[in-house]
C-alpha positions in Angstrom: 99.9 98.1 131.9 102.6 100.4 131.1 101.8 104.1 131.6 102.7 105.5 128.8 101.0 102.4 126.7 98.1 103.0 129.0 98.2 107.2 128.0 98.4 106.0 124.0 95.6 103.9 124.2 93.0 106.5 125.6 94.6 108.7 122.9 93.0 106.4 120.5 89.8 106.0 122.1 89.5 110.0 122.0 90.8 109.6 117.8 88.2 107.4 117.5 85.3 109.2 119.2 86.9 112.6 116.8 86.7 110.4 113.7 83.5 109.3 114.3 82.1 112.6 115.3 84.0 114.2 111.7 82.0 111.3 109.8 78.6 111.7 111.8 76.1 113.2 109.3 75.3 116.9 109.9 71.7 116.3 110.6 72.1 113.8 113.2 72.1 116.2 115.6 71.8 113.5 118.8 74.8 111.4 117.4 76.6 114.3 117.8 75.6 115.1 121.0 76.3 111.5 122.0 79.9 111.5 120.9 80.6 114.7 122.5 79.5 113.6 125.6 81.7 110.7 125.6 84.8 113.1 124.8 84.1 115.0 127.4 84.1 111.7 129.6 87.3 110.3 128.3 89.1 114.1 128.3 88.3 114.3 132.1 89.2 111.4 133.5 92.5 111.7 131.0 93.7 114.6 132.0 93.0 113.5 135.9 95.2 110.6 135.4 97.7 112.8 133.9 97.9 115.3 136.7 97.4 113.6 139.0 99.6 110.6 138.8 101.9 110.6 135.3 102.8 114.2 135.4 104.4 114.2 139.0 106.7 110.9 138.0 107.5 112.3 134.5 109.1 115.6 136.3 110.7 113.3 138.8 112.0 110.8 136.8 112.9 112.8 134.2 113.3 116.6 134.7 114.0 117.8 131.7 110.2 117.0 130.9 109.4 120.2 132.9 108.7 122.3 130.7 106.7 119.9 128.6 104.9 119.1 131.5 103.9 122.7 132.2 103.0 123.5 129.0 100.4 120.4 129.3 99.0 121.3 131.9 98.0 125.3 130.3 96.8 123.3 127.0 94.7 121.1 129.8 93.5 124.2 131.0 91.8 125.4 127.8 90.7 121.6 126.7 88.4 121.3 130.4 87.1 124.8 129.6 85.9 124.1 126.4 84.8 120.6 127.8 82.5 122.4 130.4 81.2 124.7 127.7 80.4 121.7 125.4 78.3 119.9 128.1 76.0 122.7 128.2 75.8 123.4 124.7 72.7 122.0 123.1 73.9 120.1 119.6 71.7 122.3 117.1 73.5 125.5 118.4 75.5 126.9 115.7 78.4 126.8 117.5 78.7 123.4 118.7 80.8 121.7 115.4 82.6 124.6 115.8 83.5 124.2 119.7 84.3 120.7 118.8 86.5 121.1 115.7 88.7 123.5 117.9 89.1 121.1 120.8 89.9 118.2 118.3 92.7 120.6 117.1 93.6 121.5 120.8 93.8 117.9 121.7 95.6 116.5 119.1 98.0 119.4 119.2 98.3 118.2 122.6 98.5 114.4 121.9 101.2 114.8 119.2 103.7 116.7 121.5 103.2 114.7 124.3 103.7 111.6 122.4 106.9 112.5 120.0 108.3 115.1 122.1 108.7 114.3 125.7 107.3 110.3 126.4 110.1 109.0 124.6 112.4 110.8 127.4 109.7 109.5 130.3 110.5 105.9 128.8 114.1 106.2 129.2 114.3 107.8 132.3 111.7 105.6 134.0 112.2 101.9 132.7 109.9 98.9 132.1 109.0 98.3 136.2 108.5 101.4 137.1 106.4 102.5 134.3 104.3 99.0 135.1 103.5 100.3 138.5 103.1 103.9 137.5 100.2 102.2 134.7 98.8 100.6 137.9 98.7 103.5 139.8 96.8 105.3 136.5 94.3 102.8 136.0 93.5 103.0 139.7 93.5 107.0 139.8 90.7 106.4 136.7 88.0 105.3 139.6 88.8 108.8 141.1 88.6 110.9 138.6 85.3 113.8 138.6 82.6 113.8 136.2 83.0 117.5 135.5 86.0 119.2 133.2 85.8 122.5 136.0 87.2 119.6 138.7 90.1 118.8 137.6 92.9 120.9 139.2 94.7 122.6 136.1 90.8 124.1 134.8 91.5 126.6 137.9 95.4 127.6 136.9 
């Protein structure tokens, strides 16, 4: 699969999970807690594919991305933090919808950019091939990824 395809489609899987949290009734505090653990799943193993293997080849392929890339990488930086605060966060805490309605924000802040501003550029610069292979590398790098936010490299920048 292509990378970026491959990078669009988990950004659906986390809409989804954020739509379905946003509808989840307010009581139900154990859906919640459910769906948040399977953010924080998704998030980390996303942003480990990112930096790991589709952020080196965008600033490769296409250097202008730089800053974009950069800038990424800080907004990953806050999204693992509040991950790792999330998975300790019992789901009747006051605080938790709150937590979570700021990373939704964060994330698709984060999701809009990368897809309007800079992938369009990674396309171009890149082409069909390489962004196959670069999507095989991805899914491959998935297997690697940690189980906690904290372990992925940009939550220590």
């Amino acid at each position: 699969m292509d990378g970026i395809v491959l990078l669009r489609e988990d950004h659906k899987t986390v809409e989804k999970l954020f739509k379905e949290f946003e509808r989840a009734d307010d009581h139900d505090r154990t859906k919640k807690g459910e769906i948040a653990e399977q953010v924080i799943r998704e998030l980390t193993t996303h942003a480990w594919i990112e930096e790991q293997v589709f952020y080196p080849a965008a600033r490769e392929a296409a250097p202008d991305t730089t800053d974009h890339v950069l800038e990424s990488v800080e907004e990953h930086h806050v999204v693992l933090w509040m991950l790792a605060e999330l998975t300790g966060l019992d789901p009747s805490d006051e605080r938790f919808d709150a937590k979570m309605t700021v990373l939704m924000e964060n994330v698709r802040h984060h999701v809009e950019e990368e897809e309007q501003d800079w992938f369009p550029d990674v396309r171009k610069a890149m082409g069909r091939n390489r962004l196959r292979e670069l999507g095989d590398r991805m899914e491959a790098a998935r297997y690697e990824a940690p189980l906690g936010p904290l372990d992925v490299p940009s939550a220590d920048s």
